[in-house]
C-alpha positions as CSV (number, residue, x, y, z in Angstrom):
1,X,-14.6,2.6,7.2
2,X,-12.1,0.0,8.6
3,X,-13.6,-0.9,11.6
4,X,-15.2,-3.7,13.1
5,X,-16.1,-4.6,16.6
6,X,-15.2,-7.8,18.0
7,X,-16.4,-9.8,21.2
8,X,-13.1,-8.8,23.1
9,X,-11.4,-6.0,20.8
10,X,-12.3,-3.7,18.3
11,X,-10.9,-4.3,15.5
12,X,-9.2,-2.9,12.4
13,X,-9.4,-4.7,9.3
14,X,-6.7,-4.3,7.0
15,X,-4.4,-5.4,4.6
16,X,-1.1,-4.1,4.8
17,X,2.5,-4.9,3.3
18,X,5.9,-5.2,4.1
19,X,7.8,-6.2,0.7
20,X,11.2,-6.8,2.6
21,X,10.6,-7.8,6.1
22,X,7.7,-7.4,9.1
23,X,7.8,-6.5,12.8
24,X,6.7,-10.0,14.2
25,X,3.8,-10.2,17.1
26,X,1.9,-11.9,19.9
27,X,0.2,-14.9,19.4
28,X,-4.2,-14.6,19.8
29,X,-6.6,-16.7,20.0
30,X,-8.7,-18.9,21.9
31,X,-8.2,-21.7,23.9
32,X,-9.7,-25.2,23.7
33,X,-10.5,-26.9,26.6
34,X,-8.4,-30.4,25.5
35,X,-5.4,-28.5,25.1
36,X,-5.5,-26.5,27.7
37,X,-2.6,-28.8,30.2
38,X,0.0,-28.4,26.7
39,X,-0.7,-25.2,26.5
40,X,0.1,-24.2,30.6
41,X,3.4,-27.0,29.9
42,X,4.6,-24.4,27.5
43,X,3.7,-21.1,29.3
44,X,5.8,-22.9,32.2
45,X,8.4,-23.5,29.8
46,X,8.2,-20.0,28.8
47,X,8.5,-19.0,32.5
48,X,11.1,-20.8,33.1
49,X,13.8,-19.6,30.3
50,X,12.5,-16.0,30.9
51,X,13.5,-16.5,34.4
52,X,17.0,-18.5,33.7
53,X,18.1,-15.5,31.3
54,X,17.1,-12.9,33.9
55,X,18.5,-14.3,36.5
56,X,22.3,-15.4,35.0
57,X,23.0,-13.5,31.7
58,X,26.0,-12.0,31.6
59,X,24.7,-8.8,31.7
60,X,21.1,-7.8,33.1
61,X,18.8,-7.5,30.9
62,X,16.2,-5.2,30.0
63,X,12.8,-6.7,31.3
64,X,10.3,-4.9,28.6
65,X,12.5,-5.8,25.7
66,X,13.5,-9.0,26.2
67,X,9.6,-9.6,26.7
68,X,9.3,-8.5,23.4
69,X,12.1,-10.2,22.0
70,X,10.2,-13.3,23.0
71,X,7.2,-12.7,21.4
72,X,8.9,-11.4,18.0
73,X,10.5,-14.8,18.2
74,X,7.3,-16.8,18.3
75,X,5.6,-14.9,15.9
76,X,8.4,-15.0,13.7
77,X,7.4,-18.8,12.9
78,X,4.0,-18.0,11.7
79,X,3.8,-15.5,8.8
80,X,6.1,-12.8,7.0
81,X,3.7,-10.0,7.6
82,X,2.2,-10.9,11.6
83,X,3.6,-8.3,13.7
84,X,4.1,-6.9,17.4
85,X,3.5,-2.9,17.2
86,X,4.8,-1.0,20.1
87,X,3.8,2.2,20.5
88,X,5.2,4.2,17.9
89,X,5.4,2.2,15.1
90,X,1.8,1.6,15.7
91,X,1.0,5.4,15.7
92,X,3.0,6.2,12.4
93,X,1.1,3.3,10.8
94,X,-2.0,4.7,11.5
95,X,-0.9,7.8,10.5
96,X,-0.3,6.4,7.3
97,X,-3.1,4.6,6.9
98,X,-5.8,7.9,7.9
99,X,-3.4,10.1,5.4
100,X,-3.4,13.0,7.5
101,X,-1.0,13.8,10.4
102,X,0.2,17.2,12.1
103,X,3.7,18.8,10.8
104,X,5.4,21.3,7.8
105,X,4.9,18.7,4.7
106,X,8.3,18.6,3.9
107,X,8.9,15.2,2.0
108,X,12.6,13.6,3.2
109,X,15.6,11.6,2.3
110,X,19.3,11.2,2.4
111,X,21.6,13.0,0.1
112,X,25.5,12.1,0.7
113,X,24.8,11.9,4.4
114,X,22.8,14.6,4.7
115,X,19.3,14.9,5.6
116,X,17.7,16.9,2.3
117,X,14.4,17.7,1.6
118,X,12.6,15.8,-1.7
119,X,10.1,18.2,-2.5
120,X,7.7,20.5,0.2
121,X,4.2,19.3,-0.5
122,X,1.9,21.5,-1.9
123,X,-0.2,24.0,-0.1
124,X,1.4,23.2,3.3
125,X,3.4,25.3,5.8
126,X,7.1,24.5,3.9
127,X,5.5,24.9,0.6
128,X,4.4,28.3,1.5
129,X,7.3,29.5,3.4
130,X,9.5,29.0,0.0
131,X,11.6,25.6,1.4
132,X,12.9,24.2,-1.8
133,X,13.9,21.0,-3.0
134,X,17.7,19.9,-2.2
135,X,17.7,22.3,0.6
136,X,19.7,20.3,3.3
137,X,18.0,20.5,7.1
138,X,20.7,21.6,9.0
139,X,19.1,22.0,12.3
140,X,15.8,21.4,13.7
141,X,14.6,23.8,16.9
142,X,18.2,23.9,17.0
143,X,19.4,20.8,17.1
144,X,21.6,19.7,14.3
145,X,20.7,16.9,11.7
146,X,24.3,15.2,11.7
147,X,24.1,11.6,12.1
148,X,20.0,12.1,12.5
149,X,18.6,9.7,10.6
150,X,15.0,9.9,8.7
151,X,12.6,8.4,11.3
152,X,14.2,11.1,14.2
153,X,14.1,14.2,11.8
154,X,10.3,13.4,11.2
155,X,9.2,12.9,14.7
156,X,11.0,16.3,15.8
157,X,9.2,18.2,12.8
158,X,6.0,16.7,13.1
159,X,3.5,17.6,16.2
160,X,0.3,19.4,16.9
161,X,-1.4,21.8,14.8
162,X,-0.6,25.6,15.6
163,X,2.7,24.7,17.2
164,X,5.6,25.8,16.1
165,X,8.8,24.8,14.5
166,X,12.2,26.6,13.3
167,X,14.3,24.8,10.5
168,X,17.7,25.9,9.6
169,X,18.6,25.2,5.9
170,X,21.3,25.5,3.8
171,X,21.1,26.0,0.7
172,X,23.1,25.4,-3.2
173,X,25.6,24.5,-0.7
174,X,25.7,28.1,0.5
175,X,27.6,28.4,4.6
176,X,24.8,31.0,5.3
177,X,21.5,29.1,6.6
178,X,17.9,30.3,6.0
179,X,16.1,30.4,9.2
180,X,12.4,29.4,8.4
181,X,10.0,29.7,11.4
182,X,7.0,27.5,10.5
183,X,3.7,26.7,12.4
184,X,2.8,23.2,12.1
185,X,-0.3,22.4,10.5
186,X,-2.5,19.3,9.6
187,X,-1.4,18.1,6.3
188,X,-3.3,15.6,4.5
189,X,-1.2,12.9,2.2
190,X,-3.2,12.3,-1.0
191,X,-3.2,8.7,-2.2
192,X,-4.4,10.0,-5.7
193,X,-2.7,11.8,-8.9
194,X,-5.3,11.9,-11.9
195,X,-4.4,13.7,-15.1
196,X,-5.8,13.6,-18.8
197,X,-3.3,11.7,-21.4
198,X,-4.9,12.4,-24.5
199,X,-8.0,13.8,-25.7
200,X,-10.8,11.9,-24.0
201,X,-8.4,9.8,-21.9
202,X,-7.8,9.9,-18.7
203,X,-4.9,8.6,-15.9
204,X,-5.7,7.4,-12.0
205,X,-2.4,6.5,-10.0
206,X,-3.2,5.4,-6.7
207,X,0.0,5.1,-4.6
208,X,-1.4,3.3,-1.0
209,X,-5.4,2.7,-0.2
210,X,-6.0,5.1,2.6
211,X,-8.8,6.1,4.9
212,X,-10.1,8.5,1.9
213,X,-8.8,6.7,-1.3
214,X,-12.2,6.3,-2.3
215,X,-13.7,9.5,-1.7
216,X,-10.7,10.9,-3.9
217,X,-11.2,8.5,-6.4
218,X,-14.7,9.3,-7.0
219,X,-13.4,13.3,-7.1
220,X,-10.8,12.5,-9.4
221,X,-13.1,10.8,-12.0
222,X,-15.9,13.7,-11.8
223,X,-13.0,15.7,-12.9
224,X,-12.0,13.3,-15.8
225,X,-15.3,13.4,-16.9
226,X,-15.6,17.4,-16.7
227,X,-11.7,17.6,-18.3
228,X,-12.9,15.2,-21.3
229,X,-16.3,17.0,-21.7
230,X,-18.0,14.4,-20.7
231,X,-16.8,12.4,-23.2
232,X,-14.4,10.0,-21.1
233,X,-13.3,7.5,-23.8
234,X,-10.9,5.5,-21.9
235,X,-9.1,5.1,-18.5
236,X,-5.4,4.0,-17.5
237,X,-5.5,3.2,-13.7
238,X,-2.1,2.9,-12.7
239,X,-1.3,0.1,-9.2
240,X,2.0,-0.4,-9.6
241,X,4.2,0.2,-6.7
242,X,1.1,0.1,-5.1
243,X,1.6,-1.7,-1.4
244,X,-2.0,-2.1,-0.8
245,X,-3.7,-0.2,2.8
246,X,-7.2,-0.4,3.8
247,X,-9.4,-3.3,2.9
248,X,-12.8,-1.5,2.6
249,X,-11.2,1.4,0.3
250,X,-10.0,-0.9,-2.4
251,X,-13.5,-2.5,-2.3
252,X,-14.7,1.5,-3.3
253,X,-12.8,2.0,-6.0
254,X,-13.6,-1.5,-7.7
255,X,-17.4,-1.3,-6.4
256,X,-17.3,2.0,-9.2
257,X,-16.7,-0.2,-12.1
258,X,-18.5,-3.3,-11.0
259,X,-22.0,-4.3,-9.8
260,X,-24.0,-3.7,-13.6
261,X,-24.8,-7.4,-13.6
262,X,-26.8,-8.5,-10.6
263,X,-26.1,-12.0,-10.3
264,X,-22.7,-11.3,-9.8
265,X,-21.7,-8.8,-7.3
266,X,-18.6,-10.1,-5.7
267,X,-15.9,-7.7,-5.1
268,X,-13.4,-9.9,-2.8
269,X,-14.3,-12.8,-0.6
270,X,-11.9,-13.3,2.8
271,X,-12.1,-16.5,4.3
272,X,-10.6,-17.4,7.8
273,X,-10.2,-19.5,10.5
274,X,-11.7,-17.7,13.5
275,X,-15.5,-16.8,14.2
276,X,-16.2,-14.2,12.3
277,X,-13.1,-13.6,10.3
278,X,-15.0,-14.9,6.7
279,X,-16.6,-12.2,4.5
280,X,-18.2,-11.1,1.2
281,X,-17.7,-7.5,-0.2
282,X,-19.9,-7.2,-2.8
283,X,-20.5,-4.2,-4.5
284,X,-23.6,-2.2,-4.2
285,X,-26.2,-2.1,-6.9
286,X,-27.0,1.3,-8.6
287,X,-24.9,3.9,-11.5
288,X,-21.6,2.6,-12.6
289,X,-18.8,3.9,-14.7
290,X,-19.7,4.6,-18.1
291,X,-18.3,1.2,-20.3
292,X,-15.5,3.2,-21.3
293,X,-12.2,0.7,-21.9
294,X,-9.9,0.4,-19.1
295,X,-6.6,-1.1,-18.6
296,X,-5.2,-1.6,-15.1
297,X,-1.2,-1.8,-15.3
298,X,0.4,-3.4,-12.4
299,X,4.0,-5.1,-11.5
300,X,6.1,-6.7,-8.6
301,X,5.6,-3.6,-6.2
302,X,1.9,-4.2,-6.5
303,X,0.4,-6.1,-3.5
304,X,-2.7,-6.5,-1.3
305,X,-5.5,-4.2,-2.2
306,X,-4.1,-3.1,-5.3
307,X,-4.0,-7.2,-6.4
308,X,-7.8,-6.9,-4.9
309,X,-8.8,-4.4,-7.7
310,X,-6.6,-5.5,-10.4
311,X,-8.5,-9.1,-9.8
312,X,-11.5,-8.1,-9.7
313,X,-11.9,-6.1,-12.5
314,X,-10.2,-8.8,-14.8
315,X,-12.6,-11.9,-13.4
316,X,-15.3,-9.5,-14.3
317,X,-14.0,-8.5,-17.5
318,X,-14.3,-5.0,-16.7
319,X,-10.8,-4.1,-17.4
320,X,-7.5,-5.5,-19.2
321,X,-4.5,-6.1,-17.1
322,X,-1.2,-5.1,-18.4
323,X,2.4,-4.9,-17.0
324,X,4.3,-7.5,-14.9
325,X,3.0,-10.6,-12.2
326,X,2.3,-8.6,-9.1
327,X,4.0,-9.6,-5.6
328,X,1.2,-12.1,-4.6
329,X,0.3,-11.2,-1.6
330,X,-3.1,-12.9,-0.3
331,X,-3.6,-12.7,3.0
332,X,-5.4,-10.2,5.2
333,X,-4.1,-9.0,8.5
334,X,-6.6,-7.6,11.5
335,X,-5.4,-4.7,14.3
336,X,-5.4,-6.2,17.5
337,X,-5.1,-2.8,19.6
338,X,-3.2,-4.1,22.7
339,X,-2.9,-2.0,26.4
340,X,-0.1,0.9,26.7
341,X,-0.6,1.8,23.1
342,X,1.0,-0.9,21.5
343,X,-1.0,-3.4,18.7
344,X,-1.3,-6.2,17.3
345,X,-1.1,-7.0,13.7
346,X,-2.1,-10.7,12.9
347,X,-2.9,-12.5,9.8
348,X,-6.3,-13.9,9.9
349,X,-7.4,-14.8,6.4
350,X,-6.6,-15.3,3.3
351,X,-8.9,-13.6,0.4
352,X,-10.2,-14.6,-3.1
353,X,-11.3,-13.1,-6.4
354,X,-14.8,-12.7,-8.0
355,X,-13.8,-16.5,-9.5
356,X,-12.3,-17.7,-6.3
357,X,-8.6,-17.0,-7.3
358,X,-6.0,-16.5,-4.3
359,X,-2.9,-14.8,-5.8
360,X,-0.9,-15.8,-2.3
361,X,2.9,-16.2,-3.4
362,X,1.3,-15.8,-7.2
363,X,0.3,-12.9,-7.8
364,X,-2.2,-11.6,-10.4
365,X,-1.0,-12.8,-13.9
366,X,-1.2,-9.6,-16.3
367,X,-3.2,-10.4,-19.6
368,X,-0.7,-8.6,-21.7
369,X,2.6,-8.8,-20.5
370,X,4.8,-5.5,-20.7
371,X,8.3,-4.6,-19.5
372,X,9.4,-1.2,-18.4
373,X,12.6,0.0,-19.7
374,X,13.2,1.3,-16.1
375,X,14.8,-1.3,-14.0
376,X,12.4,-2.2,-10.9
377,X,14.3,-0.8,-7.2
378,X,13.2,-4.1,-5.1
379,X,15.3,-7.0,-6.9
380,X,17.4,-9.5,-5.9
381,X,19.9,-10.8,-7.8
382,X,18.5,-9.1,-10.9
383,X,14.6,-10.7,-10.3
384,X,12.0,-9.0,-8.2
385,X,11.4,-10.1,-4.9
386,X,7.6,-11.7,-4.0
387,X,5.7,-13.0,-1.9
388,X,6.6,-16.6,-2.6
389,X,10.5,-15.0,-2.0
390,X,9.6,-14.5,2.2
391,X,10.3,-16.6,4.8
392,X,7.6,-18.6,6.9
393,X,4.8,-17.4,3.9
394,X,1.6,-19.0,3.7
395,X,1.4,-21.4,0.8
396,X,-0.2,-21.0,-2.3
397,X,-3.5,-22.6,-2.9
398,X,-5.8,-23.1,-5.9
399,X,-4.7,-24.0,-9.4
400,X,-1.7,-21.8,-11.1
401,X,-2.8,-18.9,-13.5
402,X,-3.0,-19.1,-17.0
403,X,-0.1,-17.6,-18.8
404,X,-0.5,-14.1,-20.0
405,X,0.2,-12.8,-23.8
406,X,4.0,-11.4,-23.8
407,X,4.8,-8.6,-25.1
408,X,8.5,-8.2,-27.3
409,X,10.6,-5.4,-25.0
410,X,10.6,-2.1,-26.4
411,X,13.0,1.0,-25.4
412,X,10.6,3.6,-25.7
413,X,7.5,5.4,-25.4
414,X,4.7,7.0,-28.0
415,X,7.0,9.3,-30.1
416,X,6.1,13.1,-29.5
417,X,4.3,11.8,-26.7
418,X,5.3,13.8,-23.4
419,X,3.2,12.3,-21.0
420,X,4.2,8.7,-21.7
421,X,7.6,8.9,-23.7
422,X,9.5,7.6,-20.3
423,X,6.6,5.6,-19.2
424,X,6.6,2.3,-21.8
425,X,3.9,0.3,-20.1
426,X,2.1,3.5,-19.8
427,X,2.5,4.9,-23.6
428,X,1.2,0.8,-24.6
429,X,-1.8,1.0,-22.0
430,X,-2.8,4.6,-24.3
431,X,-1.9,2.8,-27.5
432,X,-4.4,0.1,-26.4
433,X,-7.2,2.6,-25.6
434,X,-6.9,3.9,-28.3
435,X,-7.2,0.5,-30.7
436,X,-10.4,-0.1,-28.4
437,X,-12.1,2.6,-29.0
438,X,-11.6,2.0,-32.7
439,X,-12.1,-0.9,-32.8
440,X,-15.4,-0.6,-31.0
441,X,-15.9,2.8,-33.4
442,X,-15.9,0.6,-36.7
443,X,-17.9,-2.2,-35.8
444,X,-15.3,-4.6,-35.5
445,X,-16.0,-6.0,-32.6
446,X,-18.9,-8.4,-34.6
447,X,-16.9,-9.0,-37.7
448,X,-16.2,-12.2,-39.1
């Protein structure tokens, strides 16, 4: 789990990311004794310009928020990803993070100003009832959609299990709506697709590390292994676009491939400032993963946890790392939970690889370096944005990576190949499981 217990909070350890921007916070910590007569000269300071702005701005100001305001400013000097959570954004984040959350499990966007539906997820209330892709919401318990955006369409659908809804939805552009009376239920967000490629191969994407990321994991390999006949010859695990989440479910995923050697154990090593804020995660002794080749692809969109596992299996050799640099984001932020429901999200340490890497505004360096032939969404001025792109981030440390082997760019995937004919990187992490295995087959491996 993701918990720890501190002297004066309890604590959530995580690491999260925010590729554009972060919510800022308040400032924690403790006090020392010598600086304690600066440090009541700048609360007095802070007194006196909260009083000066309530007392003569032009117009009065709201109290709460321009408390906040304050403390978004402060924090907005430290770090990119420290942040102030009030209430509700605190809520959906742990919502995101557990995977599971009362509503219909309709999946949302914008279509030319309209609020449509992506796809209903399966097995849910709006998957059942028959709602369809590209249906627009036109009202919601009777209130209509136009000018709601995303966030308010979400928190009017979503609520307590067994109570109810009513969506009105128009359809293939039809004037008559569908009325759909739903009853909200819990629906769980899985953080895991896993299919078979090929004939003994098999695919893990993991799109965020959530509360049971590694409990699905484990599933989806059993099933891999059952799929294959038990004859699992290779595996693609697939990080890319891959935020990060929850620390100790990244360490779960990497502790099933590492730990065969006893005199090295190390998963991921975070080291802080505070008391208490340096650890170990070492993975636990015992059956592995089969030796079965694996190739780990990552890009720019993959940060935090995913750069955890994508590191560690490549200082332990375990796996080969193909695609593009990751986002480089090394730091690990804790959950302050704060009075009236609000948070605290605060960067408290930085973490390292098995070999004592940090990838902060690096990035884990791919050993074979593959292009897509999809453009990536999160550029800027036709490069992908990073970690060493945001304001106020920590700076790197350590020595710089080594270059990786770069691949020409290619247009296209394994011909005949449906699974991985739009996919490039994906069709060349196959190809390379496949040379593996034959190469391993023949006897190569020892040749001279």
């Amino acid at each position: 789990m993701a918990t720890q217990t501190g002297t004066r909070h309890k604590i959530k350890a995580i690491i999260f990311i925010a590729i554009v921007a972060c919510l800022t916070i308040i400032f924690y910590g403790r006090r020392q004794p010598q600086n304690n007569r600066s440090e009541a000269a700048y609360l007095s300071l802070l007194r006196e310009a909260y009083a000066a702005v309530l007392k003569n701005h032009v117009e009065k100001p709201d109290s709460k928020k321009l408390v906040q305001s304050m403390v978004d400013g402060m924090l907005a000097r430290l770090d990119p990803h420290s942040a102030y959570l009030p209430p509700e954004p605190y809520k959906e984040m742990e919502v995101q993070m557990s995977g599971a959350f009362g509503g219909v499990g309709i999946e949302l966007g914008m279509k030319d100003g309209k609020l449509t539906v992506i796809a209903p997820i399966e097995d849910t209330p709006a998957f059942r009832a028959g709602i369809q892709a590209n249906d627009h919401i036109w009202k919601i318990d009777g209130t209509s959609t136009r000018g709601m955006n995303i966030s308010a369409a979400v928190k009017r659908m979503r609520g307590e299990k067994g109570t109810p809804v009513t969506l009105n939805i128009l359809r293939n552009d039809s004037l008559k709506p569908l009325t759909f009376n739903l009853v909200r239920d819990t629906i769980k967000l899985k953080s895991i697709k896993s299919r078979m490629l090929d004939s003994g191969y098999g695919f893990i994407r993991i799109s965020q590390f959530q509360a049971l990321t590694g409990v699905e994991f484990k599933q989806a390999l059993q099933k891999l292994h059952a799929d294959s006949g038990g004859q699992l010859r290779g595996l693609v695990l697939d990080l890319r676009y891959n935020p990060g989440g929850l620390l100790e479910s990244c360490v779960e995923v990497a502790n099933s491939f590492i730990g065969e050697n006893i005199n090295n154990t190390v998963i991921v090593s975070i080291k802080g400032r505070a008391p208490g804020s340096s650890h170990v995660y070492n993975a636990t002794i015992g059956a592995k993963e089969p030796h079965y080749p694996v190739v780990v692809l990552i890009n720019g969109g993959s940060a935090s946890a995913s750069e955890i596992v994508a590191g560690a299996l490549q200082d332990h050799k375990r796996a080969i790392v193909m695609g593009k640099q990751s986002f480089g984001k090394g730091s690990v932020q804790t959950i302050f939970p704060l009075k009236g429901s609000a948070a605290l999200k605060l960067t408290t340490a930085r973490y390292y690889t098995p070999s004592g890497r940090s990838i902060q505004a690096r990035g884990i360096v791919p050993d074979i370096e593959v292009d897509n032939i999809k453009p990536l969404p999160a550029v800027r001025n036709g490069e992908e944005l990073k970690e060493k792109d945001l304001g106020n981030r920590l700076p790197p440390a350590g020595q710089p990576e080594k270059p990786p082997v770069i691949e020409p760019v290619h247009t296209g995937g394994l011909a005949g190949d449906k699974d991985t004919q739009n996919d490039y990187q994906l069709s060349r992490a196959l190809e390379l499981l496949r040379s593996l295995n034959l190469v391993q087959e023949r006897g190569l491996l020892g040749a001279r």
